[in-house]
C-alpha positions as CSV (number, residue, x, y, z in Angstrom):
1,X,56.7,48.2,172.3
2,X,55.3,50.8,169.4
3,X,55.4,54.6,170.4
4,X,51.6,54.6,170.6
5,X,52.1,51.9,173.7
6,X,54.4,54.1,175.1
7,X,52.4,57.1,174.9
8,X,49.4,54.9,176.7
9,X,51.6,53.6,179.1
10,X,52.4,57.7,179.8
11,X,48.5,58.0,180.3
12,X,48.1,55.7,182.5
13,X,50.7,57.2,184.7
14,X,48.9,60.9,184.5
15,X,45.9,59.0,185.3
16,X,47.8,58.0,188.7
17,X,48.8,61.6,189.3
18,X,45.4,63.1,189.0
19,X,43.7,59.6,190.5
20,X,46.2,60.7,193.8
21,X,44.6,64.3,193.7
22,X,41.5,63.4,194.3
23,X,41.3,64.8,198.0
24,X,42.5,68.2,196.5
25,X,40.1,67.8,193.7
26,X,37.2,67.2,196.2
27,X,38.3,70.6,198.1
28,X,38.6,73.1,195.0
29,X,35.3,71.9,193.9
30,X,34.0,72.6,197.2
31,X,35.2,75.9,196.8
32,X,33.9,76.7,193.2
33,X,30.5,75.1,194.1
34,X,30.1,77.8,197.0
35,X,31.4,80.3,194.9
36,X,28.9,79.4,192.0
37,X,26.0,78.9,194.1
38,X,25.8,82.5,196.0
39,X,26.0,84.1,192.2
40,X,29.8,85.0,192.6
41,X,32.1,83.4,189.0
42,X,35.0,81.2,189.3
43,X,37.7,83.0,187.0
44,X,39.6,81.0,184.6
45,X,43.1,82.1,182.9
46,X,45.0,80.2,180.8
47,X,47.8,81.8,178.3
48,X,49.4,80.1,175.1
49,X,48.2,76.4,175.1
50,X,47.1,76.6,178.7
51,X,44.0,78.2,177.1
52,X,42.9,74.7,176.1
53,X,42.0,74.1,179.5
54,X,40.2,77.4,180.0
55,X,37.8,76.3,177.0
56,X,37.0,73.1,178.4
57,X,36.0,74.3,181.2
58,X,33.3,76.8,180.1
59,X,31.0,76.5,177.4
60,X,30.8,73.5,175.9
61,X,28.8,70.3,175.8
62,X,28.7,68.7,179.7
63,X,29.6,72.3,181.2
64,X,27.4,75.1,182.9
65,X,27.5,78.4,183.5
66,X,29.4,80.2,187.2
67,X,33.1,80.2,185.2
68,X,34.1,83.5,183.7
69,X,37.0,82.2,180.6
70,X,39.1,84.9,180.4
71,X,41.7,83.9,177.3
72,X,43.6,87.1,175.9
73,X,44.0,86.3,171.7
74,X,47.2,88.3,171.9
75,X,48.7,85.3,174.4
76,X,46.9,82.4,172.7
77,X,45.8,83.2,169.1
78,X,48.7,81.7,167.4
79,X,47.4,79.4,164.5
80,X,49.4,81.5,161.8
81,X,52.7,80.3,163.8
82,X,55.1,83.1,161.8
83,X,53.7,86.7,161.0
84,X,51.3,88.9,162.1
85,X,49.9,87.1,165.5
86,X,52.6,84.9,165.3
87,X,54.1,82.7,168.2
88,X,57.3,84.5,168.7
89,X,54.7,87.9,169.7
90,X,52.9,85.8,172.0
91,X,55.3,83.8,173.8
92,X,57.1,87.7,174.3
93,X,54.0,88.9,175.3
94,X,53.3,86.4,177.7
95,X,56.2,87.9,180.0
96,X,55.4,91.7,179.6
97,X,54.9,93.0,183.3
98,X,51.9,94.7,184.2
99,X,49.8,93.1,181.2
100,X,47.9,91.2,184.3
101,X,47.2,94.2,185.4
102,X,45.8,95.7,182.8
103,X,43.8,92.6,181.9
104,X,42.4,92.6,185.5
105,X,41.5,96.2,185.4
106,X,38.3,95.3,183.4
107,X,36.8,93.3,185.9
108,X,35.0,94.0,189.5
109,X,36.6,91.4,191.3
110,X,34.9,90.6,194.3
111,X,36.7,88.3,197.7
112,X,33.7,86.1,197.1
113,X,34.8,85.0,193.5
114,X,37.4,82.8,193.4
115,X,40.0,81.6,190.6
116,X,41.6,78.9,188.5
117,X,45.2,79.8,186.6
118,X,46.6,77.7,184.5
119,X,50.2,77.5,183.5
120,X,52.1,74.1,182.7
121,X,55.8,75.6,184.0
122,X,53.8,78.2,186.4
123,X,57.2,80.4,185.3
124,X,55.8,82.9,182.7
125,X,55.3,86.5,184.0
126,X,51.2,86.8,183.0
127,X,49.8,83.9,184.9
128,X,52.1,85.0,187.8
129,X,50.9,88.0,188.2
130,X,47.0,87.4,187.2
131,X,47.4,85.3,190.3
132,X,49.1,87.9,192.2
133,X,46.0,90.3,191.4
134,X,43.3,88.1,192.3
135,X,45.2,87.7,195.7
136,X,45.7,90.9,196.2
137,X,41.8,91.3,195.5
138,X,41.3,88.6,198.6
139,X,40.1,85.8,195.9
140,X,41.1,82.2,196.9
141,X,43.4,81.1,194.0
142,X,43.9,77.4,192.1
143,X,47.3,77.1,190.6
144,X,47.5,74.1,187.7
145,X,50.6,73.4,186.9
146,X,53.0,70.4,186.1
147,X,54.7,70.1,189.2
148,X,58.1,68.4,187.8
149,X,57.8,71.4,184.8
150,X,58.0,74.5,187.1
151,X,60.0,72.9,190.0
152,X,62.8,72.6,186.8
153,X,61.9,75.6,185.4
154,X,63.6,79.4,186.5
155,X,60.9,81.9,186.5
156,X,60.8,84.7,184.3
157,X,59.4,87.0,187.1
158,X,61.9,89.9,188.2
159,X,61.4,88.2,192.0
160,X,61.8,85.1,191.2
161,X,58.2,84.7,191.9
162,X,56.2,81.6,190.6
163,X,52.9,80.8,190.1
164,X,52.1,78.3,192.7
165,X,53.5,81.2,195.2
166,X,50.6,82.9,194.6
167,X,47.5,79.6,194.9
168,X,45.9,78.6,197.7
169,X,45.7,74.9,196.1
170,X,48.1,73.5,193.7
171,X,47.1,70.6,191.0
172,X,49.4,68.7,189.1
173,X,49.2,67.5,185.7
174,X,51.4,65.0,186.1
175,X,53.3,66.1,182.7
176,X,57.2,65.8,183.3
177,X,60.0,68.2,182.6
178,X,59.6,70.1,179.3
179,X,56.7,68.3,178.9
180,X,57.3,65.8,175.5
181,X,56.9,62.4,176.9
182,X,57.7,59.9,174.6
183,X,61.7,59.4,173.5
184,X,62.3,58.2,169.8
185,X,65.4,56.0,168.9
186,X,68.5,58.1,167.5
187,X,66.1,61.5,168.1
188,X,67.5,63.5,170.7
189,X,64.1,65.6,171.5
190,X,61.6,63.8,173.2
191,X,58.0,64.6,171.7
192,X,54.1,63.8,172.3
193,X,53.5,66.3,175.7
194,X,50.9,65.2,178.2
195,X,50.4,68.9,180.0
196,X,46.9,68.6,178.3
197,X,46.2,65.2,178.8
198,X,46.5,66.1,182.5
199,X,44.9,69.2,182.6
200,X,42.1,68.3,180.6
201,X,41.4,65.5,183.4
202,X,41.6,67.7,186.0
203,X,39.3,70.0,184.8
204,X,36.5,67.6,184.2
205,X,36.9,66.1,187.5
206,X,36.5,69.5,189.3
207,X,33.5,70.3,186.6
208,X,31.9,66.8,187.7
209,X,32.5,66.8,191.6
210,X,31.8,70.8,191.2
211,X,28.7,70.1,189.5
212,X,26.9,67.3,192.1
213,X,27.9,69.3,195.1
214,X,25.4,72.1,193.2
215,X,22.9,69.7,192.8
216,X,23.1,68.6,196.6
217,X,22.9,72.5,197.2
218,X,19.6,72.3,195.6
219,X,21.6,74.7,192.9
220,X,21.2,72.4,190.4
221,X,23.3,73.7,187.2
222,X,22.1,74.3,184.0
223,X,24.4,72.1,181.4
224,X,24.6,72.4,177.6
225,X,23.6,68.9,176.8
226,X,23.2,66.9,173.7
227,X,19.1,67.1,172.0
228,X,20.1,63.4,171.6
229,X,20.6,63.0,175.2
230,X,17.8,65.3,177.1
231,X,15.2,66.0,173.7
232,X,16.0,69.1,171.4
233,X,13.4,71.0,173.6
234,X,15.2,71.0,177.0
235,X,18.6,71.1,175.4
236,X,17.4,74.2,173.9
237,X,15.6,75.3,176.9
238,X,19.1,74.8,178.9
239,X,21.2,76.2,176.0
240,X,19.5,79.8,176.7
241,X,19.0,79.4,180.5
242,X,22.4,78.8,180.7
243,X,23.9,81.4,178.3
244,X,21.5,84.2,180.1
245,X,22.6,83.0,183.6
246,X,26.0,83.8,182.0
247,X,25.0,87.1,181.2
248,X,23.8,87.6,184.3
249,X,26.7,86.6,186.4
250,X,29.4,88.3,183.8
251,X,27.3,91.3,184.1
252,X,27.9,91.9,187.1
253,X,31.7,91.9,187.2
254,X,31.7,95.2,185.0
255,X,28.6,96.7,187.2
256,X,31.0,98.8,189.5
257,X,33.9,98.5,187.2
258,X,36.2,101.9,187.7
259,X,33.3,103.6,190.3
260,X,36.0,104.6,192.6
261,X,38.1,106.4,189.8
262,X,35.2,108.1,187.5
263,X,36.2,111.4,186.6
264,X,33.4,114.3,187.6
């Protein structure tokens, strides 16, 4: 068997993992479709690569609006690898205490939002605590992780604290330890992760099962969709309904933002 088999064979097993969630699936899209319909935003977080998921999510062809992407380019932005906004910055970043905190303190979270964090070992300080603070703030949390990753993995939290101690519903990617899934003769590192390939699943399953229960609702959402698909007139005519429902929603997470410590 070539390596490309073996990394579809790999596929087809995440594709059992997630095909297994589907109950949990079904119940964190219930919750984002009630959050999303009474004009509340589902918050996303993602750090490093788990950003990737954060981006499919919301905006982008097939998605709508009711998700708030919150991706910090000091975690994530590390295309240049070595240097200025290099990895090794990031990845020390990443497990700076309190940067959660600060990141939070620019929004007006309400107990009717609710939030998706994403973190394939669940171990890293930021995600930890960005969950910790939307708890804290009374939000129903979503933890994705890979379960065999963070159950193998010590936390980098002071408490020993992970992420999925702080979700209300865990999802697994289905990605195994240290995530590289495919093992080459005479190589002793395994390569080819599958963290994405997992998460990436997940996230449209939620999106689709998120987006019918809206339509059921009567909410029906507003998706960026193809000209080729719908006509260039109504994709355009959904491209800026959706982006100014967007506006509207995001708008209101900074209304009220710091009201209870404005200096007279």
């Amino acid at each position: 068997m070539c390596y490309t088999e073996k990394y579809l064979d790999q596929m087809d097993r995440i594709r059992q993992v997630v095909a297994g969630q589907s109950e949990v699936i079904k119940e964190v899209a219930k919750l984002f479709a009630q959050t999303i319909a009474s004009d509340h935003m589902v918050h996303l977080f993602g750090s490093g690569h788990s950003r990737m998921m954060v981006e499919e999510m919301w905006p982008r062809y097939g998605s709508f609006p009711g998700f708030n992407p919150i991706v910090e380019l000091s975690l994530s932005f590390h295309n240049l690898v070595v240097g200025a906004n290099g990895q090794r910055q990031a990845m020390f970043l990443e497990n700076v205490p309190g940067l959660a905190d600060r990141i939070l303190r620019n929004f007006d979270l309400s107990d009717q939002d609710t939030a998706l964090v994403i973190s394939s070992s669940g171990c890293n300080i930021a995600p930890i605590e960005m969950a910790e603070g939307f708890k804290a703030k009374g939000l129903k949390v979503v933890a994705l992780v890979s379960s065999d990753h963070l159950e193998g993995s010590d936390s980098k939290d002071a408490r020993g604290k992970k992420l999925t101690d702080f979700a209300d519903y865990i999802l697994d990617t289905g990605a195994p330890l240290g995530d590289a899934m495919i093992h080459i003769e005479g190589l002793d590192t395994p390569v080819a992760p599958g963290s994405t390939l997992g998460g990436v699943a997940l996230i449209n399953c939620i999106k689709a099962e998120t987006a019918a229960l809206l339509h059921q609702m009567g909410k029906s959402p507003k998706v960026l969709s193809s000209g080729k698909i719908v006509g260039q007139q109504r994709a355009t005519e959904l491209f800026e309904a959706a982006y100014d429902q967007h506006a509207r929603l995001i708008a209101k997470q900074y209304q009220n933002i710091g009201a209870d410590e404005a200096v007279v």
